[in-house]
FIFI-205284 format. One line per field, with one value per residue (C-alpha): residue number from 0; residue in three letters; x, y, z. Coordinates in nm, 2 decimals, always signed. Layout:
// residues N
seq: NUM:...
type: ala:...
x: X:...
y: Y:...
z: Z:...
END
This chain:
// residues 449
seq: 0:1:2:3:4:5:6:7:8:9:10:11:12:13:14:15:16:17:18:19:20:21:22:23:24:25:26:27:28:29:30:31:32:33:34:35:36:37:38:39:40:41:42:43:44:45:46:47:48:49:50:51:52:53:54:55:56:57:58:59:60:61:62:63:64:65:66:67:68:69:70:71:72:73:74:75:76:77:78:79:80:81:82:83:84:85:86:87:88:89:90:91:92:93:94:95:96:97:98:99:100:101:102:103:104:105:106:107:108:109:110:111:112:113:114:115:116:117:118:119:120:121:122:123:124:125:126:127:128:129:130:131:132:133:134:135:136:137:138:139:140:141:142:143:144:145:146:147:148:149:150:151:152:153:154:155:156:157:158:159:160:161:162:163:164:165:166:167:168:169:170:171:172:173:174:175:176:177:178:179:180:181:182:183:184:185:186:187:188:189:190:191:192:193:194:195:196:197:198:199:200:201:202:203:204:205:206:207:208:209:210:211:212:213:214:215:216:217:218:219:220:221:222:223:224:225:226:227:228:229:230:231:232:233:234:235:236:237:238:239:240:241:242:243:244:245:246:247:248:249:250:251:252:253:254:255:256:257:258:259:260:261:262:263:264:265:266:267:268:269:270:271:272:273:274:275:276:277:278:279:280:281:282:283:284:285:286:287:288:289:290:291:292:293:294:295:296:297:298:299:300:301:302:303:304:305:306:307:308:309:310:311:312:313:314:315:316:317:318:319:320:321:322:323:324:325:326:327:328:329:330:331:332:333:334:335:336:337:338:339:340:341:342:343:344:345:346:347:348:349:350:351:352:353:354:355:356:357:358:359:360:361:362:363:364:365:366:367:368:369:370:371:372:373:374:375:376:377:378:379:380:381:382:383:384:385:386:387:388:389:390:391:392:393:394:395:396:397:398:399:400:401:402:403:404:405:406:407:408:409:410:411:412:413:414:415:416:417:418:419:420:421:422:423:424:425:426:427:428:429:430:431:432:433:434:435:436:437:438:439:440:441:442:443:444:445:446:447:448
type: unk:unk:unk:unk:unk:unk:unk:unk:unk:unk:unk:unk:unk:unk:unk:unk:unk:unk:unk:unk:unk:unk:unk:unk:unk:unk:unk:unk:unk:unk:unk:unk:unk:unk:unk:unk:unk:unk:unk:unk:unk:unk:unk:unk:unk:unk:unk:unk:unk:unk:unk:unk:unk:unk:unk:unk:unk:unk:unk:unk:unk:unk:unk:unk:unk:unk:unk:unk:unk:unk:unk:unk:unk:unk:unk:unk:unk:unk:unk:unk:unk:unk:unk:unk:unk:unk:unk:unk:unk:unk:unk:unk:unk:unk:unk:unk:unk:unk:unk:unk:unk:unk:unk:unk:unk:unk:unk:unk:unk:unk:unk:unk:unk:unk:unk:unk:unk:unk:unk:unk:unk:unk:unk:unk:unk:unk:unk:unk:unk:unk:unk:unk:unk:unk:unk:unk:unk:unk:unk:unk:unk:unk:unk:unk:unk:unk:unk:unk:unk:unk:unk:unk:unk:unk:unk:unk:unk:unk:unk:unk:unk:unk:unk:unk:unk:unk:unk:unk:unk:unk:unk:unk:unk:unk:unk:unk:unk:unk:unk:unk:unk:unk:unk:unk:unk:unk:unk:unk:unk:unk:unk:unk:unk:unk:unk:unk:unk:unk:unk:unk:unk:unk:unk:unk:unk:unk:unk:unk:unk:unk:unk:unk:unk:unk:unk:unk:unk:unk:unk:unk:unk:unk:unk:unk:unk:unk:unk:unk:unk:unk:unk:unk:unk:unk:unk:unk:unk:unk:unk:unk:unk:unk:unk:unk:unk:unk:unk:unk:unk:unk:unk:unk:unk:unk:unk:unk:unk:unk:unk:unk:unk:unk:unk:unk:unk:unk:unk:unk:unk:unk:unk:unk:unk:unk:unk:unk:unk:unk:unk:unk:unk:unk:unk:unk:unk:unk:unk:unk:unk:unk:unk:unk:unk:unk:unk:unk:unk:unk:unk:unk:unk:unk:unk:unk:unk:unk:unk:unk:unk:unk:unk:unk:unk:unk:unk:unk:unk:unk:unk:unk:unk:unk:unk:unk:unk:unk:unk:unk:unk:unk:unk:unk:unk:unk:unk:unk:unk:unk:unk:unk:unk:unk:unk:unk:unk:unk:unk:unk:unk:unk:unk:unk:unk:unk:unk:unk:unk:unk:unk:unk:unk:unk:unk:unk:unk:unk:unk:unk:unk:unk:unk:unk:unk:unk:unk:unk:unk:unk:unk:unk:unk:unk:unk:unk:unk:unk:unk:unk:unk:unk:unk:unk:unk:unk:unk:unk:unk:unk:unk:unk:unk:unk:unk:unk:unk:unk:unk:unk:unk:unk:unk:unk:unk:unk:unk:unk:unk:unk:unk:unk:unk:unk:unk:unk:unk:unk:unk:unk:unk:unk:unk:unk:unk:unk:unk:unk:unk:unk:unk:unk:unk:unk:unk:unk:unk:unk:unk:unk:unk
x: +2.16:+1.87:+1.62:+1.37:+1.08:+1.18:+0.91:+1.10:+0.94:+0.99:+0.88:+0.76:+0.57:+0.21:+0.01:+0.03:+0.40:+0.46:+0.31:+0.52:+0.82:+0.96:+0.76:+0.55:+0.78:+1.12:+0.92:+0.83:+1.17:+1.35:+1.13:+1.28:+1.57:+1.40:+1.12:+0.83:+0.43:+0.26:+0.00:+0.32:+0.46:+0.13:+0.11:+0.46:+0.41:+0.16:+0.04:-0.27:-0.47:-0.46:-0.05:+0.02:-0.16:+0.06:+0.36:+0.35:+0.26:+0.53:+0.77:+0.71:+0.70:+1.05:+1.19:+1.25:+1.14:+0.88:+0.64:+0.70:+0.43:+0.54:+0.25:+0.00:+0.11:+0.27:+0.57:+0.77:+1.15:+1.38:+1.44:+1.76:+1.71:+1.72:+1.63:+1.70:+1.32:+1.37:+1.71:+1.48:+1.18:+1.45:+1.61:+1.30:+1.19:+1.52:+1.49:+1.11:+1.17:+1.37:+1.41:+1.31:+1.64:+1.63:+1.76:+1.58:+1.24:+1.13:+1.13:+0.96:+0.65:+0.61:+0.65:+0.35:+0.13:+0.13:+0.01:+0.32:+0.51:+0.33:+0.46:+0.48:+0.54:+0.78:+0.85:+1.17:+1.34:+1.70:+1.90:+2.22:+2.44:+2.31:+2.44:+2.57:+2.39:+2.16:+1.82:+1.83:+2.09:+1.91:+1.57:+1.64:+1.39:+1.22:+1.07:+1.31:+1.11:+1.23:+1.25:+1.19:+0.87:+0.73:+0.74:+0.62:+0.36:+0.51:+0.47:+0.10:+0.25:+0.53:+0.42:+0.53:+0.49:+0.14:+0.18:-0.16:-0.26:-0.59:-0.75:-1.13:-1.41:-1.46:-1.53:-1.29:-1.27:-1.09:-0.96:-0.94:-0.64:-0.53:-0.63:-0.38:-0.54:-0.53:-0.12:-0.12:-0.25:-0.05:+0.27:+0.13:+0.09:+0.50:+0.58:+0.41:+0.50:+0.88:+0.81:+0.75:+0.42:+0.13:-0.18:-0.53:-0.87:-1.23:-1.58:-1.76:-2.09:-2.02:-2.19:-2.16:-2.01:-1.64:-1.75:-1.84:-1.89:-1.52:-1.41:-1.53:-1.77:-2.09:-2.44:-2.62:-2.28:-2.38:-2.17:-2.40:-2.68:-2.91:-2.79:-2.43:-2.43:-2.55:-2.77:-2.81:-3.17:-3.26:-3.54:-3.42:-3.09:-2.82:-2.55:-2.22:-2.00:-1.65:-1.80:-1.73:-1.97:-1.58:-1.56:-1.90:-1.93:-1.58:-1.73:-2.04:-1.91:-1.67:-1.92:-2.15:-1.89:-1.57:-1.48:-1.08:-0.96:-0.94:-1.19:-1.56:-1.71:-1.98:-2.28:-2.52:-2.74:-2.59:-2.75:-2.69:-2.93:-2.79:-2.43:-2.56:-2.65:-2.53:-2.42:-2.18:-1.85:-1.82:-1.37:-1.14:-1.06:-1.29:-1.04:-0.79:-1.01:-1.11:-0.72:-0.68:-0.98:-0.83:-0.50:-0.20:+0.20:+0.30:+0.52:+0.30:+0.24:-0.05:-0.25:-0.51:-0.65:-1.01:-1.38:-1.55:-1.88:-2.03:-2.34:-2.12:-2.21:-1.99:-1.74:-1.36:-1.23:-1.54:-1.70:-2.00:-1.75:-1.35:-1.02:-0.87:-0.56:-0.57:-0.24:-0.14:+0.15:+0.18:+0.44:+0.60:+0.72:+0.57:+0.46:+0.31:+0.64:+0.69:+0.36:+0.47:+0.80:+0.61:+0.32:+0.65:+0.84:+0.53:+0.43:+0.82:+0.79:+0.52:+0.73:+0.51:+0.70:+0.51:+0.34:+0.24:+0.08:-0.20:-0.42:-0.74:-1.03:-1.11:-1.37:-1.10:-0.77:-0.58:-0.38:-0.52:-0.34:-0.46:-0.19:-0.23:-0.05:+0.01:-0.15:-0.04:-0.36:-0.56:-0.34:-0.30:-0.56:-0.68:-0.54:-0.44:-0.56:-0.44:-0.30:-0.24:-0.58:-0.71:-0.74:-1.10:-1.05:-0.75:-0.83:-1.12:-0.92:-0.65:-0.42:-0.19:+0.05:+0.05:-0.12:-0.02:-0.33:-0.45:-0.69:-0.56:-0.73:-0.54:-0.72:-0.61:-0.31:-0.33:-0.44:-0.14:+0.07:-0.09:-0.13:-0.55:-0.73:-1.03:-1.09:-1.37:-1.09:-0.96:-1.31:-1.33:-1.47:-1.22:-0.93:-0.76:-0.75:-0.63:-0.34:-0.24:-0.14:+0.23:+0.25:-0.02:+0.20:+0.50:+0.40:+0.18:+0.41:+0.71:+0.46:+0.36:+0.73
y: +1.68:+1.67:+1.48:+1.37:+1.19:+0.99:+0.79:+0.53:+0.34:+0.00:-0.32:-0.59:-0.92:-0.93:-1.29:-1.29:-1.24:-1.48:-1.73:-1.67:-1.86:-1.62:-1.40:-1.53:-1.36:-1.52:-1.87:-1.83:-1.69:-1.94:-2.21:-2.02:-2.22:-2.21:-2.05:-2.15:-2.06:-1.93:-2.18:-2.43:-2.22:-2.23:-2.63:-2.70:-2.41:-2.53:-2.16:-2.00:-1.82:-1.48:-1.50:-1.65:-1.32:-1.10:-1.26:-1.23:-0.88:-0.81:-0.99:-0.81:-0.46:-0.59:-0.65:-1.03:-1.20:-1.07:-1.22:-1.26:-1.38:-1.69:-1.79:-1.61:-1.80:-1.64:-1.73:-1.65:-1.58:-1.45:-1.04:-0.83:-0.64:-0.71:-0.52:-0.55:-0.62:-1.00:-0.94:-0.72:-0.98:-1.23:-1.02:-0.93:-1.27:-1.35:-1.09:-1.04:-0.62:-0.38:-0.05:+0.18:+0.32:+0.57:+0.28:+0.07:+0.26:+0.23:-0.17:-0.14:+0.08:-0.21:-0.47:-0.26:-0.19:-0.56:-0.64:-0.84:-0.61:-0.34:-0.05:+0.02:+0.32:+0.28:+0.58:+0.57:+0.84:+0.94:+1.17:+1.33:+1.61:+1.95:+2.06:+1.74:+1.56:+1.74:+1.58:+1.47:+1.24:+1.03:+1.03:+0.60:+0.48:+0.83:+0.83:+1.05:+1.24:+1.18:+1.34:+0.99:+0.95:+1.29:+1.15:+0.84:+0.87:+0.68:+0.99:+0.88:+0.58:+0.71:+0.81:+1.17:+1.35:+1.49:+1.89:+2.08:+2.31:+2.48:+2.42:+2.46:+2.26:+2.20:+1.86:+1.67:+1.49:+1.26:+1.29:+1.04:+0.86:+0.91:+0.68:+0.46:+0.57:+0.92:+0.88:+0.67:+0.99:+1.24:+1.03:+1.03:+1.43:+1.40:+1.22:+1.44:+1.79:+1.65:+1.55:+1.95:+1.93:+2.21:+2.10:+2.20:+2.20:+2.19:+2.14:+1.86:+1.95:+2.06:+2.12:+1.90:+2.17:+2.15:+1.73:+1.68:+1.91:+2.06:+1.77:+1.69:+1.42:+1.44:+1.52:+1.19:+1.00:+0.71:+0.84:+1.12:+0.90:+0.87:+0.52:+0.62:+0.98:+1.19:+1.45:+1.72:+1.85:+2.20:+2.38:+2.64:+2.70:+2.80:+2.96:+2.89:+3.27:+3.11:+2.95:+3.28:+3.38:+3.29:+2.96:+2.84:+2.97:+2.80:+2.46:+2.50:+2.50:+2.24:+2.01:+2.12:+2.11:+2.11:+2.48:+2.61:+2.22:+2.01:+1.80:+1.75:+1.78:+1.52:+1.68:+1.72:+1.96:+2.13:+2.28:+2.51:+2.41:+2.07:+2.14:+2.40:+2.07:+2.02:+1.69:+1.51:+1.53:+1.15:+1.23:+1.49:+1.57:+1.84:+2.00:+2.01:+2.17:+2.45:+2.49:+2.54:+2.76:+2.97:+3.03:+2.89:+2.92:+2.74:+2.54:+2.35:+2.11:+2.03:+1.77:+1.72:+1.41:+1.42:+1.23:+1.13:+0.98:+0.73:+0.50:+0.21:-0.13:-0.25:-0.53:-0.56:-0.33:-0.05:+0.18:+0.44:+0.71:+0.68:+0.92:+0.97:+1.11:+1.38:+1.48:+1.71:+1.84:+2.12:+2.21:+2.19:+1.88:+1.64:+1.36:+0.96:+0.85:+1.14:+1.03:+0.67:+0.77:+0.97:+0.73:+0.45:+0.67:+0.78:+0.35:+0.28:+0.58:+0.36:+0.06:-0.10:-0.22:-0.38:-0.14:-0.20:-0.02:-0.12:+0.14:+0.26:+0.51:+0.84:+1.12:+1.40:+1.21:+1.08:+0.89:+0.70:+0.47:+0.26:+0.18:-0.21:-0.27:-0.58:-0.70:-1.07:-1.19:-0.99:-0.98:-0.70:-0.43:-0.08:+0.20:+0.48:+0.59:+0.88:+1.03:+1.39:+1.58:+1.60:+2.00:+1.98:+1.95:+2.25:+2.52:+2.62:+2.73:+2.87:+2.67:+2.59:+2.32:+1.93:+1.88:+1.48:+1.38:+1.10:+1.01:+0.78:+0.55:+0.59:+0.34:+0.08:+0.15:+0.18:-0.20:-0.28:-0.08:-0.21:-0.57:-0.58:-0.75:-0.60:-0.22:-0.19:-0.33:+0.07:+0.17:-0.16:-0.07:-0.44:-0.26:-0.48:-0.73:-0.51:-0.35:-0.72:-0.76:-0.73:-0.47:-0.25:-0.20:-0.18:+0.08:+0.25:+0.27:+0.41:+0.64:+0.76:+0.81
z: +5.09:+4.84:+4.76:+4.48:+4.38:+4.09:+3.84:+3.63:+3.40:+3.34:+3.06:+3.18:+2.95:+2.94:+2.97:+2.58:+2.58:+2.81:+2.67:+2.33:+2.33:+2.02:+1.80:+1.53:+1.24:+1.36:+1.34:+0.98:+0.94:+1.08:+0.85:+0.55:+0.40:+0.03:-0.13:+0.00:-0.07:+0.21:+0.23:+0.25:+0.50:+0.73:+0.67:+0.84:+1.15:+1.43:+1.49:+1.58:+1.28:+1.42:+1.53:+1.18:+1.00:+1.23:+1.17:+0.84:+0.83:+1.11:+0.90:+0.59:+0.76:+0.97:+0.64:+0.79:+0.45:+0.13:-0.09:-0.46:-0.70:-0.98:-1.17:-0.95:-0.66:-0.34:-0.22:+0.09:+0.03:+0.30:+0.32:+0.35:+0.65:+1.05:+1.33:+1.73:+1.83:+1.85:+2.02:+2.30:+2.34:+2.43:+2.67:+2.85:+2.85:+3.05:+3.33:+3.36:+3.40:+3.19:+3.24:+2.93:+2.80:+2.50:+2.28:+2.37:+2.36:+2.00:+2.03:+2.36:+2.18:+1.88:+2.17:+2.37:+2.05:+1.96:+2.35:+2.42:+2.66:+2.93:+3.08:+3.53:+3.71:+4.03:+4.26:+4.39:+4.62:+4.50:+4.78:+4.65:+4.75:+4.72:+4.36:+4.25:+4.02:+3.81:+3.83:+3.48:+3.51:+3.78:+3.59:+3.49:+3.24:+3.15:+2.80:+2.60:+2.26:+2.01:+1.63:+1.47:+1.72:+1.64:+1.26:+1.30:+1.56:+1.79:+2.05:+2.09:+2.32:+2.58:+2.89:+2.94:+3.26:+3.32:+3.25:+3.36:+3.11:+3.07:+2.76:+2.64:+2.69:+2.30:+2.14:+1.99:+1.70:+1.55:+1.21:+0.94:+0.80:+0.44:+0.20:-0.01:-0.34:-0.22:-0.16:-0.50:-0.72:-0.54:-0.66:-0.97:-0.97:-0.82:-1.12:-1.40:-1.24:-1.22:-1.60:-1.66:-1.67:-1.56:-1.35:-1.52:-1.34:-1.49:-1.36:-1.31:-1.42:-1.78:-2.13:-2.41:-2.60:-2.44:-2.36:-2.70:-2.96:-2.93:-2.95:-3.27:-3.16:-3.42:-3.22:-3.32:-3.17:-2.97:-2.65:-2.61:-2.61:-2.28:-2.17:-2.19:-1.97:-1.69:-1.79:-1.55:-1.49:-1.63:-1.78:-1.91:-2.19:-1.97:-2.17:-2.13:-2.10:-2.19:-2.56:-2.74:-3.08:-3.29:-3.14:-3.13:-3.52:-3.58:-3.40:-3.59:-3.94:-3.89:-3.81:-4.12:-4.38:-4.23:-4.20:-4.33:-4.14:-4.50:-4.36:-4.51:-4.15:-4.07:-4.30:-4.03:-3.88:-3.53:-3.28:-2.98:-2.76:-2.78:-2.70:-2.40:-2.26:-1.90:-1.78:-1.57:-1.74:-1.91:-1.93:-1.86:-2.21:-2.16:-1.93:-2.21:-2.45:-2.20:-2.20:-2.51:-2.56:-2.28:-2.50:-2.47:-2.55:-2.94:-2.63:-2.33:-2.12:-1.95:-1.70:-1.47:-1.27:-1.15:-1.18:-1.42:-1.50:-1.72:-1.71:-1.68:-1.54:-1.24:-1.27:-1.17:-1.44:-1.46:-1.21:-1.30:-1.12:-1.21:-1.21:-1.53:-1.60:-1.90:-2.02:-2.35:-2.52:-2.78:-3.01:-3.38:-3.46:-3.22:-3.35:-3.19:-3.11:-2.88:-2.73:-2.69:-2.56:-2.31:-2.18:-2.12:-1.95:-1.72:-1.67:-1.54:-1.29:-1.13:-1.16:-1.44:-1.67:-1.95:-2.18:-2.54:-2.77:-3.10:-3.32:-3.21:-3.33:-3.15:-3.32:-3.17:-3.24:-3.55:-3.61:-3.22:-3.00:-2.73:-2.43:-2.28:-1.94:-1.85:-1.50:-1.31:-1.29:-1.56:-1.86:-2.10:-1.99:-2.18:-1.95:-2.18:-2.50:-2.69:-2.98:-3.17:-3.18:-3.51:-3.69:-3.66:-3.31:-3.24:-3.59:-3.45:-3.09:-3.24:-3.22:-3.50:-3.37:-3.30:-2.97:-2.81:-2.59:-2.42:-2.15:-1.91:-1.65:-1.36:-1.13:-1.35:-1.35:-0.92:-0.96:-1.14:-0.92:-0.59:-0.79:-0.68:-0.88:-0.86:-0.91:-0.66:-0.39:-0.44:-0.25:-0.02:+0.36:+0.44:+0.45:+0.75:+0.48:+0.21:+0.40:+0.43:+0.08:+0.06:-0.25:-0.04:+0.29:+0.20:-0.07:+0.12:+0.39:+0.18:+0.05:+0.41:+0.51
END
């Protein structure tokens, strides 16, 4: 005969899950037989502030019932999807004690992270025949590892044997999460590299000569006034090694008269020292024409999304530092219904749907276009402007075909996607309340997965 120790594990109800009759979710569910607004839904359930909040952020993330929006107003509509959680709070609330069985583990971990259910250690002493029974099979209630746990996180909770190990005495810290605008622009790089596009990269810090001057943007231009950029402090003319003497002449003379490009330039007077300039890049358009400097195929395309910064006043649409998304496309033939054809497809990828288009004025673009998207609560917003970059802009480079561009402002079109209101709710520190937006979580969370 043999005999062994055995720890099982078993669920039992805290005081907060006793005192729960069902969980908060299956009472809003259950109150579902129309559509009803939340603050309709709150009116008819007698339920404390704090249970009604998880509830319907359970219920959401169960997939019990979802929010859609009519007129701005939430509403509360019942969902497609079920899960045996309820089923396992109802059983546990009938026998006091359950063992944790493998299927029954991942409801038990919600169950414990919500503070309804706790886990106790019992050590029982199992004696078998010698060679019977391998000890495994007697091992009731052990937590069992799971792939799906190792994904999810849900490792963090089981209560695993204690292995000794030794280890060093180093300091540990603990790492951030990633942030839902983070995810948000790395499905937006997803979407543009599966488009057949190339990521580009530039400098912040940059010289008016590839933020302006290139880009056919006259030297007296309001945008390159004080009040409207950063201007990086620097005594001394700091040449810039990639502005060759052929480009820089090129530049140059299509300003004064309009070079070999048809155009009659602007007539003024252009100086070096003034495009040498340093600043803070004011748009990634700058990052195209360094492309294009560098040499590129008569076939490309090309993106980049990174900072910007402008000496812009804050309000729910403008920040002083913003992502843009620069895109551009070379090659014979193209013309601005290839570029409209392009931005739509690019909006319905994020699931924004309504997209319209009216004429606009650029200095490096012509003809220009500037993209609306439409937002619930905001209306039609400017999120992309664009168009096919004018020969002043690609003659003196080198380059000899049509080259689509546009410049667009991605964090409007995360507000859109997330359905905020607000840009500066992107850089909120109130995230508990932000993650409770439907749009947010359940994104975010398909994101995450």
């Amino acid at each position: 005969m043999k005999s062994f120790k055995v720890e099982v594990q078993k669920a039992v109800l805290t005081r907060r899950g006793e005192d729960l009759t069902q969980l908060p979710e299956d009472l809003i569910y259950e109150s579902l037989s129309r559509k009803v607004s939340i603050d309709e839904i709150k009116g008819l359930i007698q339920m404390k502030e704090e249970d009604f909040n998880a509830g319907i952020a359970w219920g959401l993330r169960r997939g019990l019932f979802k929010i859609i929006t009519e007129n701005g107003k939430k509403f509360l509509v019942v969902g497609d999807h079920k899960d045996t959680l309820s089923n396992t709070f109802f059983e546990l609330k009938k026998k006091k004690e359950m063992f944790i069985t493998p299927e029954k583990q991942s409801d038990f971990l919600i169950l414990k992270e919500r503070q309804i259910v706790q886990y106790k250690t019992e050590t029982k002493i199992e004696v078998v025949p010698n060679d019977s029974v391998d000890i495994r099979q007697i091992v009731i209630g052990q937590p069992v590892l799971t792939h799906e746990m190792l994904v999810t996180g849900n490792y963090k909770n089981l209560d695993l044997p204690t292995i000794p190990l030794s280890f060093s005495k180093e300091p540990f810290y603990q790492r951030g999460k990633k942030h839902f605008y983070i995810e948000f622009l790395e499905i937006v790089k997803e979407i543009l590299i599966s488009m057949g596009f190339e990521e580009m990269f530039g400098p912040y810090v940059e010289y008016e000569f590839w933020n302006f001057d290139a880009l056919f943007v006259p030297q007296d231009h309001p945008a390159r006034e004080v009040q409207d950029k950063f201007n990086i402090s620097n005594k001394d003319l700091i040449l810039d090694p990639s502005i060759t003497p052929e480009i820089a002449e090129n530049v140059m003379k299509t300003h004064l008269n309009g070079w070999k490009t048809g155009s009659l330039g602007w007539r003024n007077k252009w100086e070096m020292s003034n495009a040498c300039t340093l600043i803070l890049r004011s748009h990634t358009t700058a990052v195209s024409i360094r492309k294009l400097a560098q040499g590129v195929h008569n076939e490309f395309k090309y993106f980049t999304i990174d900072r910007n910064f402008r000496r812009d006043a804050i309000d729910a649409t403008h920040l002083p530092e913003f992502h843009q998304c620069e895109g551009i496309i070379g090659g014979e033939g193209l013309n601005l219904k290839n570029l409209f054809g392009i931005l739509e497809a690019f909006s319905k990828s994020l699931g924004v749907e309504k997209i319209r288009f009216k004429p606009g004025y650029f200095p490096f673009t012509e003809p220009s276009v500037e993209a609306y998207i439409y937002h619930d609560k905001l209306g039609w917003i400017e999120a992309a402007p664009g168009g096919i970059f004018r020969p002043e802009v690609t003659l003196p480079l080198g380059i000899k075909v049509p080259v689509l561009a546009w410049g667009i402002g991605i964090t409007r079109f995360a507000m859109v996607y997330y359905n905020l209101s607000d840009i500066r709710e992107l850089f909120s520190q109130n995230l508990d309340s932000l993650l409770l937006k439907e749009e947010v979580q359940i994104k975010f969370a398909h994101n995450k997965g």
